[in-house]
PDB file of N, CA, C and O in Angstrom, chain B, residues numbered from 101:
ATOM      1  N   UNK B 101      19.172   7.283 -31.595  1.00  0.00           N
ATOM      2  CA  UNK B 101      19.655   8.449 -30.886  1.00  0.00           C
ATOM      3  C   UNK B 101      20.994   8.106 -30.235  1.00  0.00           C
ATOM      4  O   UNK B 101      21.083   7.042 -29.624  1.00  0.00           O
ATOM      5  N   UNK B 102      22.207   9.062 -30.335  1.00  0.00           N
ATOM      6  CA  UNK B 102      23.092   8.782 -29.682  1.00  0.00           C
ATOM      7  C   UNK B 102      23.342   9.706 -28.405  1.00  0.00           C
ATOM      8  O   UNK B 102      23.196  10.903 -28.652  1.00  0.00           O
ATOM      9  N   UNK B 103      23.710   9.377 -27.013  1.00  0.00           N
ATOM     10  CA  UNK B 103      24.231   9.462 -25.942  1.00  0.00           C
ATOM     11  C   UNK B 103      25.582  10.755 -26.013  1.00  0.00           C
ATOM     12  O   UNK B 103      25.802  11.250 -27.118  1.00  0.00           O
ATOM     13  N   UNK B 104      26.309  11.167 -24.959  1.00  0.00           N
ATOM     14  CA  UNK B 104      27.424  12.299 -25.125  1.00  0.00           C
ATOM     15  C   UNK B 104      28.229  10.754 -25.788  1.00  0.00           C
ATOM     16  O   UNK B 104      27.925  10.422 -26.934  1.00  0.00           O
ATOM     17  N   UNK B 105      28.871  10.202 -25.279  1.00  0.00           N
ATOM     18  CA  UNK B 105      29.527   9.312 -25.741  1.00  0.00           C
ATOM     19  C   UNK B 105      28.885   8.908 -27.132  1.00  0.00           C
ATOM     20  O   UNK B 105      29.183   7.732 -26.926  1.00  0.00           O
ATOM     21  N   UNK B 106      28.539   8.879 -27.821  1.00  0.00           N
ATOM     22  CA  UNK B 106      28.183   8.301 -28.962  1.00  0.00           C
ATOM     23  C   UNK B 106      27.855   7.217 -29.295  1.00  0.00           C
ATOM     24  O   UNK B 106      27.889   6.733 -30.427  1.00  0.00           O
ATOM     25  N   UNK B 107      27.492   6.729 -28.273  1.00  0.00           N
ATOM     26  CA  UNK B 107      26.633   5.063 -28.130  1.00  0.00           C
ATOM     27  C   UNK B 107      25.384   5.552 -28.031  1.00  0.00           C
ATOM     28  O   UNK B 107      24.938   6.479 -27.355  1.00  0.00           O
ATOM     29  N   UNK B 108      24.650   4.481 -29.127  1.00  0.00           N
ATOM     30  CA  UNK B 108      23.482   4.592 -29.483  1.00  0.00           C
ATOM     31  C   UNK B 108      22.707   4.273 -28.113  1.00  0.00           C
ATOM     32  O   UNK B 108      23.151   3.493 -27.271  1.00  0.00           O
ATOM     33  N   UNK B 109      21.549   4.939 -27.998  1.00  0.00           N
ATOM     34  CA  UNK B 109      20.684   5.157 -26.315  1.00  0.00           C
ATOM     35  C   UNK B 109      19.537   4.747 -26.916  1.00  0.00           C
ATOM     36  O   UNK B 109      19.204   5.323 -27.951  1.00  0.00           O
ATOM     37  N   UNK B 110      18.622   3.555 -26.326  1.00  0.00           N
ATOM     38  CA  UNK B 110      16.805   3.502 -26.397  1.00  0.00           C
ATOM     39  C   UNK B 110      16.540   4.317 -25.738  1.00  0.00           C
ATOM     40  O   UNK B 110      17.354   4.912 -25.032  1.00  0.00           O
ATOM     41  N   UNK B 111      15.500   4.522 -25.790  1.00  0.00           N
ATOM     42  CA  UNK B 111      14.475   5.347 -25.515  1.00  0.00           C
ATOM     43  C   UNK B 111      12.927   4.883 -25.233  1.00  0.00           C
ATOM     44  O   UNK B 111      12.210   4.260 -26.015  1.00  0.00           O
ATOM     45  N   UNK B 112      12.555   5.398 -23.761  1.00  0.00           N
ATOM     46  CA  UNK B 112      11.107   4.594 -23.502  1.00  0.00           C
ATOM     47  C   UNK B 112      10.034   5.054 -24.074  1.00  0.00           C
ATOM     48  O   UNK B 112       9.799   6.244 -23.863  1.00  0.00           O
ATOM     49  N   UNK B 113       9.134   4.335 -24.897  1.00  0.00           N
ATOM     50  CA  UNK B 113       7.768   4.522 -25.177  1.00  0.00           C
ATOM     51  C   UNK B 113       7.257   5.441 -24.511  1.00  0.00           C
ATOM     52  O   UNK B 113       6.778   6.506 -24.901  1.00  0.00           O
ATOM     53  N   UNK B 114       7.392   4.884 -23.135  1.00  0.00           N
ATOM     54  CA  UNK B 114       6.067   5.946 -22.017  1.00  0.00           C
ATOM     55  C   UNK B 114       6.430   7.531 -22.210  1.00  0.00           C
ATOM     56  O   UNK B 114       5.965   8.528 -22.760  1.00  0.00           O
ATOM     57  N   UNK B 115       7.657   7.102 -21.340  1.00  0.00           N
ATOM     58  CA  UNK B 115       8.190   8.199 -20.956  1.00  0.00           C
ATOM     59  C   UNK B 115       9.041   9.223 -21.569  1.00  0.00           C
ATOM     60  O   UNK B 115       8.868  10.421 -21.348  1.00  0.00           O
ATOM     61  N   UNK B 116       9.911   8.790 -22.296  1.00  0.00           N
ATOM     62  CA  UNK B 116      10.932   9.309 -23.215  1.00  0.00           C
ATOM     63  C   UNK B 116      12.490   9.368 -22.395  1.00  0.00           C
ATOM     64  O   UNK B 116      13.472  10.019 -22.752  1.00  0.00           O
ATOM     65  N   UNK B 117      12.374   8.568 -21.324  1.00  0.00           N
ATOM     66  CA  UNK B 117      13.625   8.746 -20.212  1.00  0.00           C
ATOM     67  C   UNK B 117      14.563   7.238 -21.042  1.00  0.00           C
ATOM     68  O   UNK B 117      13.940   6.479 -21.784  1.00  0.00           O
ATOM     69  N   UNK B 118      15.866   7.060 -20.786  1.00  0.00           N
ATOM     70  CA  UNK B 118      16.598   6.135 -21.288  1.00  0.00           C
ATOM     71  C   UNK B 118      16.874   4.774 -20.856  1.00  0.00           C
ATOM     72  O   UNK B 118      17.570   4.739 -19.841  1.00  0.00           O
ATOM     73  N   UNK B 119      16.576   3.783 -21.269  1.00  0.00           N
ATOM     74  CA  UNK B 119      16.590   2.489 -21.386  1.00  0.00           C
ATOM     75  C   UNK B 119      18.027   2.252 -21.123  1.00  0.00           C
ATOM     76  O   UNK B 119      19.014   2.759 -21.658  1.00  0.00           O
ATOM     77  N   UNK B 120      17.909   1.181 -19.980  1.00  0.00           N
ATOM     78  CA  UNK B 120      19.489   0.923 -19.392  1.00  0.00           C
ATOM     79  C   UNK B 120      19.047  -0.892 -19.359  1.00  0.00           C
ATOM     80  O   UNK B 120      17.962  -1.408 -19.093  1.00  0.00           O
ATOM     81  N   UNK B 121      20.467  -1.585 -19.770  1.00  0.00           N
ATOM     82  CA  UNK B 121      20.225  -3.041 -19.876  1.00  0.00           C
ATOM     83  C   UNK B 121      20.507  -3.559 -18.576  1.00  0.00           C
ATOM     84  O   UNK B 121      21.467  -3.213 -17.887  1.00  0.00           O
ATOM     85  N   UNK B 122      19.466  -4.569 -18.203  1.00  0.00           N
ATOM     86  CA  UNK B 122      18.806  -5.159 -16.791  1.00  0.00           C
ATOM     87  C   UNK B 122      20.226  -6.451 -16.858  1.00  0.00           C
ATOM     88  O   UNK B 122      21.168  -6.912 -16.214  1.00  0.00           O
ATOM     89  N   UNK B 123      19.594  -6.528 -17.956  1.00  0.00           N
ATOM     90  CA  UNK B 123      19.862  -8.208 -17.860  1.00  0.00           C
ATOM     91  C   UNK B 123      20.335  -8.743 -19.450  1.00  0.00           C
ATOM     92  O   UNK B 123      19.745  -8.280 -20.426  1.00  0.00           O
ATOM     93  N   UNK B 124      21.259  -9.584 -19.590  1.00  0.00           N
ATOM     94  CA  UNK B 124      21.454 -10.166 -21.183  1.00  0.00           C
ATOM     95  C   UNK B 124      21.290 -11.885 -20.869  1.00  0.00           C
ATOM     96  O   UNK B 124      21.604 -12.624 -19.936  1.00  0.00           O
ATOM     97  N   UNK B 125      20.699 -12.034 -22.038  1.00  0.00           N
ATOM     98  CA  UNK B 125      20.886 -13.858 -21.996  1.00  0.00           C
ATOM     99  C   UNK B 125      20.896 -14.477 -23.432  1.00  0.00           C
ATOM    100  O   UNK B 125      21.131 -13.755 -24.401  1.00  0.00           O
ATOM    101  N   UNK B 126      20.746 -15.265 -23.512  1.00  0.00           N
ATOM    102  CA  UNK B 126      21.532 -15.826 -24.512  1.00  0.00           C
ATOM    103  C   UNK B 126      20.643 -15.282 -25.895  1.00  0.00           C
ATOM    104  O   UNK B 126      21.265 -14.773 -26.827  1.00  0.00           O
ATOM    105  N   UNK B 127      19.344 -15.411 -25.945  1.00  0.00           N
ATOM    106  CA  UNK B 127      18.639 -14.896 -27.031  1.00  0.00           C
ATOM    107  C   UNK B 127      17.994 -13.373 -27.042  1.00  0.00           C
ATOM    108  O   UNK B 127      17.239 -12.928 -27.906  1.00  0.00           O
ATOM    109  N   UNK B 128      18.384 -12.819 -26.098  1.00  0.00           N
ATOM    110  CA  UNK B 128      17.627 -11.710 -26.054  1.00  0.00           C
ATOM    111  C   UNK B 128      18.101 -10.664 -24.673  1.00  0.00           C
ATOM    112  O   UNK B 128      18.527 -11.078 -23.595  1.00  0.00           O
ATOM    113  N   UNK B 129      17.922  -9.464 -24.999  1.00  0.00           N
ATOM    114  CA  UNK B 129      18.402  -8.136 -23.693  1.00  0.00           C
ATOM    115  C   UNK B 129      17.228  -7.774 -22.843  1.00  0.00           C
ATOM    116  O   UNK B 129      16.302  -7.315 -23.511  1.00  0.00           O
ATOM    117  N   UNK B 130      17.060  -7.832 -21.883  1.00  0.00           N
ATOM    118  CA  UNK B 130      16.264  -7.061 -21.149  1.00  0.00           C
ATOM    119  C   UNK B 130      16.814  -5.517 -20.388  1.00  0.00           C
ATOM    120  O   UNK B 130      17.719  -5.144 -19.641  1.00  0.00           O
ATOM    121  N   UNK B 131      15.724  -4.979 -21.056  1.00  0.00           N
ATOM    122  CA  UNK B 131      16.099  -3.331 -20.964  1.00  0.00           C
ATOM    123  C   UNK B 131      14.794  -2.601 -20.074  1.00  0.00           C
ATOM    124  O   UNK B 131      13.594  -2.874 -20.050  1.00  0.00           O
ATOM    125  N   UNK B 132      15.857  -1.223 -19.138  1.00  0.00           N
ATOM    126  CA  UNK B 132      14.506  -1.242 -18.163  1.00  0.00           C
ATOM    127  C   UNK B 132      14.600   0.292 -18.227  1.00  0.00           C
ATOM    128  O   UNK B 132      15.609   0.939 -18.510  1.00  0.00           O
ATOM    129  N   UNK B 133      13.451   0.740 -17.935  1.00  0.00           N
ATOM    130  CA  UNK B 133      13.523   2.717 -18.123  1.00  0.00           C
ATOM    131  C   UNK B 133      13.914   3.078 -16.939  1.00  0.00           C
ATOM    132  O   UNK B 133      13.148   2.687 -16.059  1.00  0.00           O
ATOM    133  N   UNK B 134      14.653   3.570 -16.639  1.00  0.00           N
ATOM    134  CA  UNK B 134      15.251   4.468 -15.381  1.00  0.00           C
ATOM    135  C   UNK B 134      14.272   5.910 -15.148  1.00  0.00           C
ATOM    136  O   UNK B 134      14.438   6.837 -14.355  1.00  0.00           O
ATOM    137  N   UNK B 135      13.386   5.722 -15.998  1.00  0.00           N
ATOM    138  CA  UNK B 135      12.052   7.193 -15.774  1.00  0.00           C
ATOM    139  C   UNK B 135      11.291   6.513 -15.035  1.00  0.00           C
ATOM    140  O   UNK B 135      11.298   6.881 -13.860  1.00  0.00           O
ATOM    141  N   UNK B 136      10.487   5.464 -15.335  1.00  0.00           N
ATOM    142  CA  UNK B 136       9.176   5.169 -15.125  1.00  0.00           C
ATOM    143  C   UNK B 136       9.317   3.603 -14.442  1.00  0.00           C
ATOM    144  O   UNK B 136       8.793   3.148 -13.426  1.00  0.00           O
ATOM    145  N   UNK B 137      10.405   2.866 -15.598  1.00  0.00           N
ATOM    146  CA  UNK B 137      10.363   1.637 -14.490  1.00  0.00           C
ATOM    147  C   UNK B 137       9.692   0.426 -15.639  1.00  0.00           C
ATOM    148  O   UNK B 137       9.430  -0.726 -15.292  1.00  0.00           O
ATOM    149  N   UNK B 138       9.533   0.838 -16.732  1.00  0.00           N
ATOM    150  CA  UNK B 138       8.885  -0.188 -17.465  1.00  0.00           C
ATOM    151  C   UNK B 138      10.376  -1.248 -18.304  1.00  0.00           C
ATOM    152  O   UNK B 138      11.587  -1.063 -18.429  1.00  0.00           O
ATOM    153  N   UNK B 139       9.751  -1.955 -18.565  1.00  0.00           N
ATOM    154  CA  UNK B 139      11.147  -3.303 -19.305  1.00  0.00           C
ATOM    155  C   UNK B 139      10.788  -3.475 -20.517  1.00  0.00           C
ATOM    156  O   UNK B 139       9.582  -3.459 -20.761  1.00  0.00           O
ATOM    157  N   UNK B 140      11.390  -3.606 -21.191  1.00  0.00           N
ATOM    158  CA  UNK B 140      11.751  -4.330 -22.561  1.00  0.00           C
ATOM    159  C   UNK B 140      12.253  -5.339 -22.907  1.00  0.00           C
ATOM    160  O   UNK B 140      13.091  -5.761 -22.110  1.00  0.00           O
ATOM    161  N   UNK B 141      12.065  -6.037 -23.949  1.00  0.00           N
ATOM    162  CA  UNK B 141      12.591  -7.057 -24.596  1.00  0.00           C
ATOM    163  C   UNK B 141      13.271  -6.830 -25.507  1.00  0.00           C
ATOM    164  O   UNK B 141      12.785  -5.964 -26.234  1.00  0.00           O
ATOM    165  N   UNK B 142      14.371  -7.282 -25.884  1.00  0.00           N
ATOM    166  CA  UNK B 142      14.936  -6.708 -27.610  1.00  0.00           C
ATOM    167  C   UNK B 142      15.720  -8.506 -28.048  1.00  0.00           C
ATOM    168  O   UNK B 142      16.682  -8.942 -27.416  1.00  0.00           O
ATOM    169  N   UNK B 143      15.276  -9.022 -28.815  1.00  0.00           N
ATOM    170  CA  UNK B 143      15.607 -10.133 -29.320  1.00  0.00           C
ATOM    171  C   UNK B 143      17.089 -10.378 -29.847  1.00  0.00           C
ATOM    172  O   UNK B 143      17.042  -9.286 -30.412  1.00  0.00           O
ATOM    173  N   UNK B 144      18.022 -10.716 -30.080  1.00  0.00           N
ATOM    174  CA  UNK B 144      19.284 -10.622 -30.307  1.00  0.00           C
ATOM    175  C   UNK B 144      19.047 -11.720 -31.470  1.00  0.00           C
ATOM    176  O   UNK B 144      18.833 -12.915 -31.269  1.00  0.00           O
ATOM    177  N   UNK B 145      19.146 -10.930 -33.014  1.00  0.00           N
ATOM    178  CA  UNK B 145      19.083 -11.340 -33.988  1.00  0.00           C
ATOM    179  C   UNK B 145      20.508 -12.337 -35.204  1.00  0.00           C
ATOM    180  O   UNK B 145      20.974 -12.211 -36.337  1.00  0.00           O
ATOM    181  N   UNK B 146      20.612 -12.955 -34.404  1.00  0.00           N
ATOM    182  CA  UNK B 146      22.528 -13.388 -35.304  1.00  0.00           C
ATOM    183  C   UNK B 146      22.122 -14.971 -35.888  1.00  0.00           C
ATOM    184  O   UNK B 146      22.958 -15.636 -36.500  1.00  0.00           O
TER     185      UNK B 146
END
């Protein structure tokens, strides 16, 4: 899904509110829902 800007936006499981990045580190993003409050993991594949 893309955003007004056209950057691609996650989207939370629970809730359906948008995933904003917490935190980056070297192997992986942590992403957190600004609806509900839940986090994610997303692995950074290179």
């Amino acid at each position: 899904m893309l955003n007004k800007r056209g950057k691609s936006v996650l989207r939370c499981a629970c809730c359906g509110g948008e995933m904003v990045l917490k935190s980056e580190l070297r192997v992986a993003a942590v992403y957190k829902c600004m609806g509900c409050g839940l986090s994610d993991t997303k692995l950074k594949l290179e």
